[in-house]
N, C-alpha and C positions, 0 to 999 in steps of 0.2 A: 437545708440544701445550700452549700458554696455559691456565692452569688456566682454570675456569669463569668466575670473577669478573674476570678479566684479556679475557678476551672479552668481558664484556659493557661492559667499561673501555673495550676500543676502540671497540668501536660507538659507545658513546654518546658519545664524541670525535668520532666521524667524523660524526656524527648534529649534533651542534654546529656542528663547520666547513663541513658542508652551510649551517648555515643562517647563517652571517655571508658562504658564496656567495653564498648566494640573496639575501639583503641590499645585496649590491655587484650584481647584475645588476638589482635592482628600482630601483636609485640610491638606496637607501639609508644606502648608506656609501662614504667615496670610497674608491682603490684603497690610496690611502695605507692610510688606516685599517684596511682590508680586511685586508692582510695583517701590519699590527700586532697585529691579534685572532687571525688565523689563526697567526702565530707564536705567540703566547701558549698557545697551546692545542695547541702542539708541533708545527707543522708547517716545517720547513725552508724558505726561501727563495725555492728551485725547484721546489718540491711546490705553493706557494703560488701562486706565478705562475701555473704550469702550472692550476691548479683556476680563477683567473679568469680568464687565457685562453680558457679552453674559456666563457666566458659568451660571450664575442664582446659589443659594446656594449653597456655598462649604460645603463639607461634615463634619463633626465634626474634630473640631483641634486635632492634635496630641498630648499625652502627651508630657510633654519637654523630652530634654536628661535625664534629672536627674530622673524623675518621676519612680517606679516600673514597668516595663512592662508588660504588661494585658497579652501577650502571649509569655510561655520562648519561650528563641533563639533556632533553630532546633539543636538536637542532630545529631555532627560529621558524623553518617552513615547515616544519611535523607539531608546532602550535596555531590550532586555527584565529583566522583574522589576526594574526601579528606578521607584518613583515617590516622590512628594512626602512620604510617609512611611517610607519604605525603610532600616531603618536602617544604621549604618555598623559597621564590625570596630575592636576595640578591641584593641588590643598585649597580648598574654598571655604568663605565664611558666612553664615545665612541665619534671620532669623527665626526661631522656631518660637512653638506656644509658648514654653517654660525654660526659655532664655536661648543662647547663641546654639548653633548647632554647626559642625565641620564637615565637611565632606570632601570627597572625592570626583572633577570636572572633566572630562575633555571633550571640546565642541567640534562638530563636525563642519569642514571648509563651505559645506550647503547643506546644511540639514534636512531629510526626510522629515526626520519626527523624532519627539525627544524620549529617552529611556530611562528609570529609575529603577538603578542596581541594587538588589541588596546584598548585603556579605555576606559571610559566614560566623559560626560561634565562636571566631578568632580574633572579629571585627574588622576592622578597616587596615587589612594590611597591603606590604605592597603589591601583593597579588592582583587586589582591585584597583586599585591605579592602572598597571594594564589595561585587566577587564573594561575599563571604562575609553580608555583608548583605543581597543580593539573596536566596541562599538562608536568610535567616534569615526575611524578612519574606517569604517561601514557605511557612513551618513547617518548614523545617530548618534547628536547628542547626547552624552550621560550623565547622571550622577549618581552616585553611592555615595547616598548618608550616612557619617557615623553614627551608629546605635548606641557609641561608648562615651559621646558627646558628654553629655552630667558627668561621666567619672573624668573630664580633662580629655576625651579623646583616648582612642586605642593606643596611640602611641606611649601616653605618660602609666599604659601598666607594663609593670617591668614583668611582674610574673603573668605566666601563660596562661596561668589556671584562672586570674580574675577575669578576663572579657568573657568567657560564657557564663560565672558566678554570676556576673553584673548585670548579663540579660537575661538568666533565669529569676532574680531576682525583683528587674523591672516592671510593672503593672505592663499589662500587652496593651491595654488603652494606651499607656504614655508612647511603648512602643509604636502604636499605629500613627497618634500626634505625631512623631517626628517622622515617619516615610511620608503623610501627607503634607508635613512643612515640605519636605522636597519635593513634590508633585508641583505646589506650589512657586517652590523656586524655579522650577522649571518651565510653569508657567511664566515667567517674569522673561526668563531669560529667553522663549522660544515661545513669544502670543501667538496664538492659533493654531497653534502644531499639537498634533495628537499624542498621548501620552501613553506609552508601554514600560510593563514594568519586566523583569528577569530577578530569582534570587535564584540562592545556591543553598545547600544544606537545612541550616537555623534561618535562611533566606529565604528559600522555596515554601519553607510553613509560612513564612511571613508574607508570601506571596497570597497563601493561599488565605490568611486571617486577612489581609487586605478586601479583599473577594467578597470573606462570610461577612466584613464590615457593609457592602455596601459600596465599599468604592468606584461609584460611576463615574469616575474620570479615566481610568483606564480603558483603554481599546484594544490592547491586545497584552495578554500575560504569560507568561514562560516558567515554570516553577522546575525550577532542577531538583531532582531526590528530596522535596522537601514534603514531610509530615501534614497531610491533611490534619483539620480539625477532628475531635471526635463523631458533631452531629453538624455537619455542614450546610448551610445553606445561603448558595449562591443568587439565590432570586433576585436581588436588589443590583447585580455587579451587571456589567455589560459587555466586559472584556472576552473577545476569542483567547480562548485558552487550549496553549499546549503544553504537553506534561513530559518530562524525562524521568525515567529509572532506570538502575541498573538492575540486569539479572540479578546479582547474589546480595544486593539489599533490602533482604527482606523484610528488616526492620521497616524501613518505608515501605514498603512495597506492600504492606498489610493495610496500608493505607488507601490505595489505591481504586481500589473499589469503589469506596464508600464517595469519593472525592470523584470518579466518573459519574458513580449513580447522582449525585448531587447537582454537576455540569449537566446531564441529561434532563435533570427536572427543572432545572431553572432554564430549561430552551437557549442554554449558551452551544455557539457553535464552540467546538470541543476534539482536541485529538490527545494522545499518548503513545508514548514508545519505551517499550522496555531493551535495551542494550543487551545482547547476549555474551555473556563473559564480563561484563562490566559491575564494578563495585561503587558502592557510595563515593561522592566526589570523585566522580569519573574524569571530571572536568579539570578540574585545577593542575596545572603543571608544573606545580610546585608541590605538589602531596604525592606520598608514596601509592596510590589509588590512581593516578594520572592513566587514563586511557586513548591512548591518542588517538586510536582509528574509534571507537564512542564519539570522545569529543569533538574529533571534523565533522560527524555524521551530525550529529548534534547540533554543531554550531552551524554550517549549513540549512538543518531543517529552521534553526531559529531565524538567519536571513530570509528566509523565504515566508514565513509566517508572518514577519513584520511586514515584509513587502507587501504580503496582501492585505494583512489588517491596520496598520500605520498610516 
């Protein structure tokens, strides 16, 4: 039997090349590509085929970058927690177990309590620099660690397809070392303030491997659409946990279950909401999946969650 950390290596592979499927059947990526990222992430030829076959027609290609956008970008106040004073995350340097690690800051003018963001399987892009300002100009201090740290930082890959190769690749031990080196940074930066954590996609699993780790320094956690473990258990973690999904992601969403029954038996206080009409990365307002009235709803209920548990 796969020791412990070797299983949760495969999932979180397979948890990945689910979602450059899902990507090719949204039309988001051609077939080409498709299976350039799925080999990369170790899938065979005929394994790969075989997983977009089973989409049966992807939905019409996406204009390129360069093309005019058929729908402007949402206007500033139809993004929750960002307004015209909102500040931005600023590139931070900290150390971790097995050498420097990067991330993403912005501290709040009086801090509540501090938050540890995690990204998505794109890493540390500009998206989260926001995110991390949105919860600063909230009163929570934040950071988002980069996960892509060892490889030089998300920034020095040029192609797209390595930052989720590179964390499907990374042992999830290594990966949990470095969210707890941030936990840690954030102790330094914010003594005695209570610790919450939020991920998003490849985030929200890592929310929830945080959890099945044990991590009693968290107080309250927010897992957006992110993949529970296979056999979960929460017993050792302490954090009030709430849970986001979208209606039509069902790929996570099969998750869901198992990840309440879990929060139920480890007597953590516990809620979930499924979004109606909403898709994976509801949230991000920068992905074609952007749901703006989910993510006010969303981002709302996460204010008030920290409020009471922070």
């Amino acid at each position: 039997m796969p020791a412990p950390s070797t299983v949760c290596g495969m999932a979180l592979r397979d948890y990945l090349a689910g979602e450059v499927v899902e990507d090719f059947a949204d039309g988001l990526l051609s077939r080409r590509e498709a299976l350039r990222r799925l080999g990369m992430l170790g899938l065979g030829v005929a394994a790969s085929a075989s997983a977009l076959a089973a989409c049966g027609t992807p939905a019409a290609q996406s204009p390129p970058a360069t093309a005019p956008a058929t729908t402007p970008a949402p206007a500033p106040a139809e993004v929750p927690g960002r307004g015209p004073d909102t500040p931005r995350g600023g590139d931070v340097r900290f150390a971790g177990l097995a050498g420097e690690l990067r991330g993403a800051w912005a501290a709040a003018a009086q801090p509540r309590a501090a938050v540890l963001v995690i990204h998505e399987n794109k890493g540390l892009t500009p998206h989260f620099y926001d995110v991390v300002g949105r919860f600063a100009g909230a009163g929570y201090s934040a950071l988002c660690v980069d996960l892509l740290s060892p490889q030089g930082g998300t920034a020095a890959l040029t192609d797209p397809a390595r930052a989720p190769t590179a964390l499907a690749a990374a042992p999830v031990e290594s990966l949990l070392a470095n969210l707890r080196a941030g936990i840690d940074e954030l102790g330094r930066r914010l003594p005695g303030r209570k610790v919450g954590a939020v991920g998003f996609c490849f985030g929200g699993g890592m929310v929830w491997q945080l959890l099945a780790a044990g991590e009693a320094r968290l107080a309250a956690a927010v897992p957006f659409y992110g993949p529970a473990p296979d056999k979960p258990d929460f017993s050792h973690a302490k954090a009030a946990v709430l849970s986001f999904y979208g209606e039509k992601d069902a790929r996570v969403n099969a998750t869901k279950d198992r990840a309440d029954a879990a929060l139920q038996g480890a007597g953590l206080t516990h809620d979930s909401r499924v979004f109606p009409g909403a898709d994976h990365a509801f949230f991000n307002d920068t992905g074609p999946r952007y749901d703006p009235d989910a993510a006010s709803q969303a981002w709302r209920a996460t204010m008030d969650w920290f409020g009471r548990h922070l």
